[in-house]
N, C-alpha and C positions, 0 to 999 in steps of 0.2 A: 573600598569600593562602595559608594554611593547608589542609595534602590533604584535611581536614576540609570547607573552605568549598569546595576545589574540586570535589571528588566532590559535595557538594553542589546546584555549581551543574550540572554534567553530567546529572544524577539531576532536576532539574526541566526543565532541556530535552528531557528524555527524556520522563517522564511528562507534559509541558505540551502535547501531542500527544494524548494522550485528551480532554481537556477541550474543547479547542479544534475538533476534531472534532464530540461532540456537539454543539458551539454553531454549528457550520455546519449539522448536520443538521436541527436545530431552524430556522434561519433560512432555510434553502433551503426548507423545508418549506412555512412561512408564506407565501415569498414566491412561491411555486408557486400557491398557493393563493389569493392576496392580489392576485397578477402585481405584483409590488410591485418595482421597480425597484432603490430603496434596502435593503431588507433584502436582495437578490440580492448586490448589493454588499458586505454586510457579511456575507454566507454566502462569497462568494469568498475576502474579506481573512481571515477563519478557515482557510480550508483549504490558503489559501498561506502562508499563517504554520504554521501544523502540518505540513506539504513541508518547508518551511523546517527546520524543529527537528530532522527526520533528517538533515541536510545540517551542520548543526552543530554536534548533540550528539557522534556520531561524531570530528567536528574537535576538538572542544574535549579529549573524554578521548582524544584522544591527543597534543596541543599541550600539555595540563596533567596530561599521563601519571597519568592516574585510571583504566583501562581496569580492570576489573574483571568477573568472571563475574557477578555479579547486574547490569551494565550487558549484558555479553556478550547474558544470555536478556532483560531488558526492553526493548530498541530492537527486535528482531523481535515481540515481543510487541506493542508500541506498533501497528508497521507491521499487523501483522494487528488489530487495532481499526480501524486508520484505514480499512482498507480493506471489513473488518465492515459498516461503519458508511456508510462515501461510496457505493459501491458501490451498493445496492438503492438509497438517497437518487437517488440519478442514474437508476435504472430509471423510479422514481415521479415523476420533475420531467420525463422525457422525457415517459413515460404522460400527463402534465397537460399538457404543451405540445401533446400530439398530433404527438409526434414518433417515428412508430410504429417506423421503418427503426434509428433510433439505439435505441431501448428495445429494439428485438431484437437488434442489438452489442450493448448495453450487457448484456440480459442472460446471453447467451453469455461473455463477457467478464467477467462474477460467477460463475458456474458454474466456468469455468476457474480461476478465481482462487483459489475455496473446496475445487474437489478435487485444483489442484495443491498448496493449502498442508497437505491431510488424506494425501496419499499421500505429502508431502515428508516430512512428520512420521513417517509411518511407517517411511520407508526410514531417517531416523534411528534410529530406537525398533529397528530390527534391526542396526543398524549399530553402535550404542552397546552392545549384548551383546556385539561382539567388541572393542569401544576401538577404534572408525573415529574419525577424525576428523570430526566431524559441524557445525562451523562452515558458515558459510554458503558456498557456492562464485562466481566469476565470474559464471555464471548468475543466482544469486540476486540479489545484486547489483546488474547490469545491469538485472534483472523492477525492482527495486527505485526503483534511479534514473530511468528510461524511463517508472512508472508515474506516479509522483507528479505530472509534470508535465502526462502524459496527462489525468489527474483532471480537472487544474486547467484544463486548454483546454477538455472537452470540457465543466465546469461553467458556465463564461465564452459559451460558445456558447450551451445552453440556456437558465441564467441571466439573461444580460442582456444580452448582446455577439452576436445573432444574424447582424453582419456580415460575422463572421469565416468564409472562402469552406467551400464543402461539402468540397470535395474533403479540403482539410488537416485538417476535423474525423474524417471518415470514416478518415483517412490513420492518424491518431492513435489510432482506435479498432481499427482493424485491427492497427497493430504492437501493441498491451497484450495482442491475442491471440497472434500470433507470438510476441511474449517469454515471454508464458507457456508455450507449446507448445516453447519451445525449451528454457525449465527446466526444464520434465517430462522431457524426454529427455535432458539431461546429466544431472540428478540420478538418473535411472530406469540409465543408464548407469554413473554411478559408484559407485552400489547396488550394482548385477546380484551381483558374486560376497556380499555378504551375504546377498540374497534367495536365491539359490540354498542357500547354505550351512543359511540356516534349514527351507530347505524340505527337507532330508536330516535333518533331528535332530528 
């Protein structure tokens, strides 16, 4: 395989993550609405498959050393689509289920999500005036890896999998907001002297 065909293949594991996303959004949607077993099912196998592709594509361009800056900014770009996107999806299948306790986590836990990723972007956008290193840190990361699979439980519960016990689902919706609230503050932390600096000039 040629760096050609491998960058290649990284480059749609990467983008195969958007698509796949809409098509759970679409099919959770229906099946909310439909209470349709079989499409819940096939809204889940989308969005564990789409989890999946950031857990690979990362593996793959660096097994098949492709790693590139146009991959660098389209995997976090991906991640925020995915989450665009699942996110409210999951307010509206609780709202249909009449699952009023988890539609308010969930949507606290969209809120979090959308002005930790507006203020993270900012402290880069100040940080990139002086050539901070602006990659993603531990924290990010961590929000990263912890969410994905939160998504995926807490859709499986709503969904179609209502056996799975309270506790672990609530359990799961609570850490996606502590990881959140822990990236605001390491990031809001490893800022500070750019934020300050900008706010003197």
């Amino acid at each position: 395989m040629n760096t050609a065909q491998r960058m290649t293949l990284v480059t749609i594991l990467t983008t195969l993550r958007i698509p796949l996303v809409w098509a759970f959004a679409c099919l959770a949607v229906m099946a909310a609405l439909r209470d349709s077993v079989a499409l819940a099912v096939g809204a889940f196998a989308c969005l564990c498959i789409g989890a999946l592709t950031d857990l690979f594509d990362g593996y793959a361009a660096r097994k098949l050393n492709v790693c590139t800056e146009l991959g660098a900014y389209a995997d976090p770009f991906a991640d925020k689509v995915f989450y665009l996107v699942v996110l409210p999806v999951l307010v509206f299948v609780a709202a249909v289920k009449q699952q009023s306790v988890h539609g308010v986590i969930l949507l606290v836990l969209t809120l979090l999500f959308l002005l930790r990723d507006v203020w993270v972007s900012f402290l880069r956008s100040l940080g990139s005036e002086e050539n901070a290193d602006v990659r993603a840190n531990w924290s990010g990361k961590l929000r990263t890896a912890m969410s994905f699979p939160i998504v995926c439980a807490v859709y499986a519960f709503l969904g179609w999998l209502p056996i799975l016990p309270l506790w672990l689902i609530y359990s799961t919706e609570i850490a996606g907001i502590v990881v959140n609230l822990i990236s605001v503050f390491i990031y809001t932390r490893d800022y500070w002297p750019y934020l300050r600096s900008a706010s003197r000039r």
